[in-house]
C-alpha positions in Angstrom: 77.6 -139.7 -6.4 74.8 -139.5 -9.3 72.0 -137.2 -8.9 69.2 -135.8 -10.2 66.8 -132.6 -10.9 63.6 -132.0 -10.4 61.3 -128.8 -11.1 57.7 -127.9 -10.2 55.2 -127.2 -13.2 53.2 -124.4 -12.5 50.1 -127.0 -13.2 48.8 -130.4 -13.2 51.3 -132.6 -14.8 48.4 -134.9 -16.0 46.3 -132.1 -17.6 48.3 -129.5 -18.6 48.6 -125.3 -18.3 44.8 -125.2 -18.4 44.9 -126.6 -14.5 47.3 -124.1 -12.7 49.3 -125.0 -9.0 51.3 -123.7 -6.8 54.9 -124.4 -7.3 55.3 -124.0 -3.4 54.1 -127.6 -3.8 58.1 -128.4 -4.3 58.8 -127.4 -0.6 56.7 -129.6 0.7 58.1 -132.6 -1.2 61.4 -131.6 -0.7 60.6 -130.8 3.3 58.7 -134.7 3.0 61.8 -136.3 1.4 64.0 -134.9 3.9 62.2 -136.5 6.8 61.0 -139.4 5.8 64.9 -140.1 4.2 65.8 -139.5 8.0 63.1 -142.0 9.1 63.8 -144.6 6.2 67.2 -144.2 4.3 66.5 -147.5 3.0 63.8 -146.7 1.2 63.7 -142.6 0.4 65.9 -140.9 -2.1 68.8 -138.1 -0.1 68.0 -134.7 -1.3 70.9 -133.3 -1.8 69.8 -129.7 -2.7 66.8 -128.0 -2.7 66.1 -124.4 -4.1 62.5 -123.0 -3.4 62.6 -119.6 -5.4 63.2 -121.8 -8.6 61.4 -125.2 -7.1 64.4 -127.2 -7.8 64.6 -130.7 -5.7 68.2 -132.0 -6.5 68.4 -135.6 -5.1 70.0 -139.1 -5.4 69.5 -140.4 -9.2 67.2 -143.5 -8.6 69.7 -145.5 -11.0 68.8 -148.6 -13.4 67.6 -151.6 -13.4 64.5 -149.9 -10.7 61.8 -148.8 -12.7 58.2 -147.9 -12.0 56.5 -150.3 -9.4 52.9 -150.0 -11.7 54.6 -151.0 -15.1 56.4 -154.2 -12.9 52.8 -155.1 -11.8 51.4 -154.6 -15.7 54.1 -157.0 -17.0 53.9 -159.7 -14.4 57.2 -159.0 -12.4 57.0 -160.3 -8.9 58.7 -158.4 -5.9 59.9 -160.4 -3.1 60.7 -157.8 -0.9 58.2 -155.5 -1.5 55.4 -156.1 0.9 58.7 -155.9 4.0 59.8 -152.8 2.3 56.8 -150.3 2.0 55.5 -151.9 5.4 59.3 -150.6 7.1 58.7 -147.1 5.0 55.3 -146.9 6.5 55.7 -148.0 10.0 58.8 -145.7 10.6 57.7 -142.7 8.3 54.5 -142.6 10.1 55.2 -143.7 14.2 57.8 -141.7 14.9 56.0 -138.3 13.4 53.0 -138.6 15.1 51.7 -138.6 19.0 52.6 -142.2 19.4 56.3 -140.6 19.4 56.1 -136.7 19.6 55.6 -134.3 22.6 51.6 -132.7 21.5 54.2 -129.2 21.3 56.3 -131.0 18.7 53.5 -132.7 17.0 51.3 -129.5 16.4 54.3 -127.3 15.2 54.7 -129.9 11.9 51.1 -130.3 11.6 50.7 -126.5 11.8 53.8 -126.2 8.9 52.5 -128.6 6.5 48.8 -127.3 6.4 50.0 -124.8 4.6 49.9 -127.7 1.7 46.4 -127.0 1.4 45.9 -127.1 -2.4 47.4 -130.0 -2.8 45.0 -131.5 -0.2 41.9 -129.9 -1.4 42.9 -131.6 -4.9 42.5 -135.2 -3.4 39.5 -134.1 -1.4 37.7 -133.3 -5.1 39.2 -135.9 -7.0 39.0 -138.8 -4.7 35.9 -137.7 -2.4 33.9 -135.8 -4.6 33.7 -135.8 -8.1 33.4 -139.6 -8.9 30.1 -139.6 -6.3 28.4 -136.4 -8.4 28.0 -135.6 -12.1 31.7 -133.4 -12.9 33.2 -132.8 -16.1 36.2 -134.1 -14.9 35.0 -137.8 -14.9 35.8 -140.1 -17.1 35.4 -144.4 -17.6 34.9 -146.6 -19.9 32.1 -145.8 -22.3 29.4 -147.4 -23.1 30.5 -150.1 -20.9 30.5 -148.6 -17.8 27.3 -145.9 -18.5 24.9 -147.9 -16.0 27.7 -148.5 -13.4 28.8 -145.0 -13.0 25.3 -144.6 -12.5 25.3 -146.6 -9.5 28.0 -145.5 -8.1 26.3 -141.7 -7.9 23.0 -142.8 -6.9 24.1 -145.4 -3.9 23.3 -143.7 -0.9 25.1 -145.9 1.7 27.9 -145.6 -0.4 27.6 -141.3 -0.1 27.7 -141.7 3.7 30.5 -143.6 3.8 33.1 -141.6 1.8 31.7 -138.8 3.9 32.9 -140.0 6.7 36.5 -140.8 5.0 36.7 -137.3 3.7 36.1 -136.3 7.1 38.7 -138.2 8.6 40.8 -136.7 5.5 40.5 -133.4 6.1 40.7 -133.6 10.3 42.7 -136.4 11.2 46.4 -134.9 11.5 47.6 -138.4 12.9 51.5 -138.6 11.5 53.3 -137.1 7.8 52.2 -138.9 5.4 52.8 -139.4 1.6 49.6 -138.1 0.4 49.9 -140.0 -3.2 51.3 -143.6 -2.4 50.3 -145.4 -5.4 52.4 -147.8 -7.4 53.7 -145.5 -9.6 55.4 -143.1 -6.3 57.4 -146.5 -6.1 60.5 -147.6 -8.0 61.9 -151.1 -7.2 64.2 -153.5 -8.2 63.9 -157.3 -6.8 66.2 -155.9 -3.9 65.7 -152.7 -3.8 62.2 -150.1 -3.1 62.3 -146.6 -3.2 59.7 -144.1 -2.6 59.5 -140.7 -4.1 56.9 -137.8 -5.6 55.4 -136.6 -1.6 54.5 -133.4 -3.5 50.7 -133.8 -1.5 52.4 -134.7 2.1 51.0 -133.3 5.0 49.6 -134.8 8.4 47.0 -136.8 7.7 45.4 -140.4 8.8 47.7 -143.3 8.5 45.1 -144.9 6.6 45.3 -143.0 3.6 49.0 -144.3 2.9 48.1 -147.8 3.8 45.0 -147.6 1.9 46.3 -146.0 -1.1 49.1 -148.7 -1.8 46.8 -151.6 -0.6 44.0 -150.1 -3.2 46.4 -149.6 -5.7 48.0 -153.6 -5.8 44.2 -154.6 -6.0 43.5 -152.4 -8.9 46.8 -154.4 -10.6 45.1 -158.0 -9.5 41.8 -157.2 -10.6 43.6 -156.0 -14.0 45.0 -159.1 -14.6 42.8 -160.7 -16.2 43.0 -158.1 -19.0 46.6 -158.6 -19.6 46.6 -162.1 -19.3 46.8 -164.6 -22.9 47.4 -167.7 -24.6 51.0 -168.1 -22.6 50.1 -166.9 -19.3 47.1 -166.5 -17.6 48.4 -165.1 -14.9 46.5 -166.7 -12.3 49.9 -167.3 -10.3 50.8 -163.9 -10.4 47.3 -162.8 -9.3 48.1 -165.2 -6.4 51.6 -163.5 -5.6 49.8 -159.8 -5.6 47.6 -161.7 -3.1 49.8 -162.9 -0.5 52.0 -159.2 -0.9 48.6 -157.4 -0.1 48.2 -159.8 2.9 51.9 -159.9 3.4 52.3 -155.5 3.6 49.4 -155.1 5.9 50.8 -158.2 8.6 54.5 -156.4 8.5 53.1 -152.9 8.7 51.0 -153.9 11.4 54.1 -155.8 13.5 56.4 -153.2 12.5 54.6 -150.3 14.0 53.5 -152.2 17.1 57.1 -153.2 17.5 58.0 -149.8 17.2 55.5 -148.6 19.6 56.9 -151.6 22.4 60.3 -150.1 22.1 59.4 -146.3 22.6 56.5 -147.4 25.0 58.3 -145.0 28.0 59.5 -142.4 25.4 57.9 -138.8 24.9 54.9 -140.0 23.4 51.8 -138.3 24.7 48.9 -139.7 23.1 49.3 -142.6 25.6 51.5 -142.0 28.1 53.5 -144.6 30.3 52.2 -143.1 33.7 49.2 -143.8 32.6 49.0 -146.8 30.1 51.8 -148.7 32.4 50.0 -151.5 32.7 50.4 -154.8 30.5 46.5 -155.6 29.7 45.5 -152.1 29.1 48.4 -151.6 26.8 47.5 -154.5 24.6 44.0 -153.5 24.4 44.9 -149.7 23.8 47.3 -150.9 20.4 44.8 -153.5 19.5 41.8 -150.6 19.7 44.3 -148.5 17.6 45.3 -150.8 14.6 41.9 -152.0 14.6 40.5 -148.5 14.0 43.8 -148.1 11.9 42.7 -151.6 9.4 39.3 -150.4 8.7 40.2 -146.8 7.8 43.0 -148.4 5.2 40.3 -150.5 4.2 38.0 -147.7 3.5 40.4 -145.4 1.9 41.6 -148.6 -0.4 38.3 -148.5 -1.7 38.2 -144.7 -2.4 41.7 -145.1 -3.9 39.8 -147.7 -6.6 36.9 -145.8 -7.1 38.2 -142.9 -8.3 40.7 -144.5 -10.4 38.4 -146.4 -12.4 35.3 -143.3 -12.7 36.9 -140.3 -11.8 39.6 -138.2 -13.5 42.7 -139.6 -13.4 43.2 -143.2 -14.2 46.2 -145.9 -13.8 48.1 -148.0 -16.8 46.6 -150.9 -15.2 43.6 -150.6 -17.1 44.8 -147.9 -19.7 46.9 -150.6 -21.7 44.0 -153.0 -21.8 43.1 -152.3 -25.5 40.0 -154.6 -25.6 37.7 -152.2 -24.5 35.3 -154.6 -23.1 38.0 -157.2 -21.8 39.2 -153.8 -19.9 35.5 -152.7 -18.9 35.1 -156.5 -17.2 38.2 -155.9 -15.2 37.1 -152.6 -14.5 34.1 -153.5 -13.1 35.1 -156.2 -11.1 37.4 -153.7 -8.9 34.8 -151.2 -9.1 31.9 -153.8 -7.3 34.6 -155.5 -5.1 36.2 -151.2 -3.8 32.2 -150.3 -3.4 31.4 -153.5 -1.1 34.7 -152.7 0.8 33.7 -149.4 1.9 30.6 -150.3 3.1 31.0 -153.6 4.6 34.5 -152.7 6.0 33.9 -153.1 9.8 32.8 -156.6 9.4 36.6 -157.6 8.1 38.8 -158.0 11.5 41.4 -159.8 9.2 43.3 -159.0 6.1 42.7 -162.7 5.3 38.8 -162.0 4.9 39.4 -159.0 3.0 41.0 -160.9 0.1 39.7 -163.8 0.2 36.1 -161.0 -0.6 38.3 -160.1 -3.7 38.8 -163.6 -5.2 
């Protein structure tokens, strides 16, 4: 059995000493690992050990070839397995802890345990819903290139509304656990193999923000492309592979968790129960109401997963190994115009079809 140790920081890996966190931050990963391992061994590391007084998370060594999901995307690796993957991890991490599954007793008594990873939360609600829509000395992009569209970005009024009403949704919709950070680089894979690690900012939050997060994150690698393609490759097929996986993990998630909710359609549940919701039409229409509201919330929260990344503090490799700086502002502003459109305009997409074919 290989393993491996990991210890809090006392601060911001990304910035340093001069940003100070809790450490209590570890319990909450290692609390998150624990039960989403339980929900999807597959594709969570087992914790093997876990010691809160020094913040020590001691847990299955994620062994070679896997490496970071964002450096496959930068290097043009494709995946085949991936879109199934994170789509199982989501649907069963995120049905069977919230109402769909749990008694309302059961459901508040984890949402009550992981508020208490508040400033981790209060972290994404400044990075990802505030800072990039305001002037903040935390904000950074691609100068000169970008000066006018940063600009835009803090002066579009629809726009301000709209991330409201996703920060909202943050900060009050304790719908199921979920990861909190799912970007491609809380992802290791291998062509078989997917395994999904760092929940440091779990807690019970919209389903949406998961979904939306990885979904924004694979078309912040397609819209990158371009930047890293050359005289060899231009990478249009793999810009077509990221395609069909974005389609691809959205049509699985969305069968997987309706499949799940079929089987456990008489179980404990009690946002909907059987007494109630027994009959066949209403049913339908109740789960196609719920991962309708659920689409357009991943949508949304996709597009405040780009935004940020490309104006606001903390930035992906994506775009970071672009050296050109204008090849890399190009591609930068391609996501940024296609993420802004998607937050406004996302109720008018009823398929993930639409959605991409908006992006290409």
């Amino acid at each position: 059995m290989l393993f491996t140790c990991g210890k809090a920081r006392p601060y911001v890996r990304c910035v340093g000493e001069s940003w100070p966190v809790t450490t209590e931050r570890s319990y909450f990963e290692a609390t998150a690992l624990k039960r989403q391992h339980g929900l999807s061994p597959k594709h969570v590391p087992e914790v093997y050990h876990f010691d809160r007084e020094l913040s020590v998370i001691g847990m299955r060594y994620i062994e070679p070839p896997h490496i970071i999901l964002r450096k496959g995307l930068i290097v043009g690796v494709e995946y085949p397995l991936l879109a199934e993957h994170m789509a199982e991890f989501m649907a069963n991490t995120m049905f069977y802890t919230s109402l769909l599954y749990l008694t309302t007793t059961e459901h508040k008594s984890a949402v009550a345990e992981f508020c208490a990873n508040v400033e981790m939360c209060r972290l994404t609600e400044q990075l990802v819903f505030s800072d990039p829509y305001k002037i903040s000395q935390l904000n950074r992009w691609t100068t000169p290139y970008l000066d006018s569209d940063v600009e835009a970005v803090q002066n579009d009024k629809i726009l301000k509304l709209e991330v409201a009403e996703l920060k909202s949704k943050f900060c009050e919709n304790a719908q199921a656990l979920i990861h909190g950070d799912l970007h491609t680089s809380a992802v290791m894979v291998t062509c078989e193999s997917t395994q999904v690690i760092d929940p440091e900012f779990a807690f019970y939050g919209p389903m949406g923000f998961d979904v939306g997060a990885f979904l924004g994150n694979l078309f912040l690698a397609y819209f990158s492309q371009d930047g890293h393609a050359d005289e060899r490759n231009d990478r249009k097929t793999y810009k077509a592979w990221i395609i069909d996986t974005i389609v691809d993990t959205w049509n699985f998630f969305n069968k997987k968790f309706t499949n799940l909710w079929d089987i456990h359609k008489e179980g404990p549940g009690e946002a909907y129960l059987h007494e109630v919701y027994n009959d066949l039409e209403l049913r339908e229409l109740v789960k196609q109401k719920y991962m309708y509201d659920s689409f357009h919330d991943s949508l949304g929260f996709a597009a405040a997963n780009m935004i940020w990344r490309i104006v606001g503090f903390s930035h992906v490799e994506d775009y970071e190994s672009i050296i050109d700086l204008v090849k890399r502002a190009d591609c930068e502003r391609r996501a940024l115009d296609f993420a802004k459109t998607l937050m406004k305009k996302r109720r008018t997409f009823n398929k993930i079809t639409d959605v991409v074919s908006a992006a290409q």
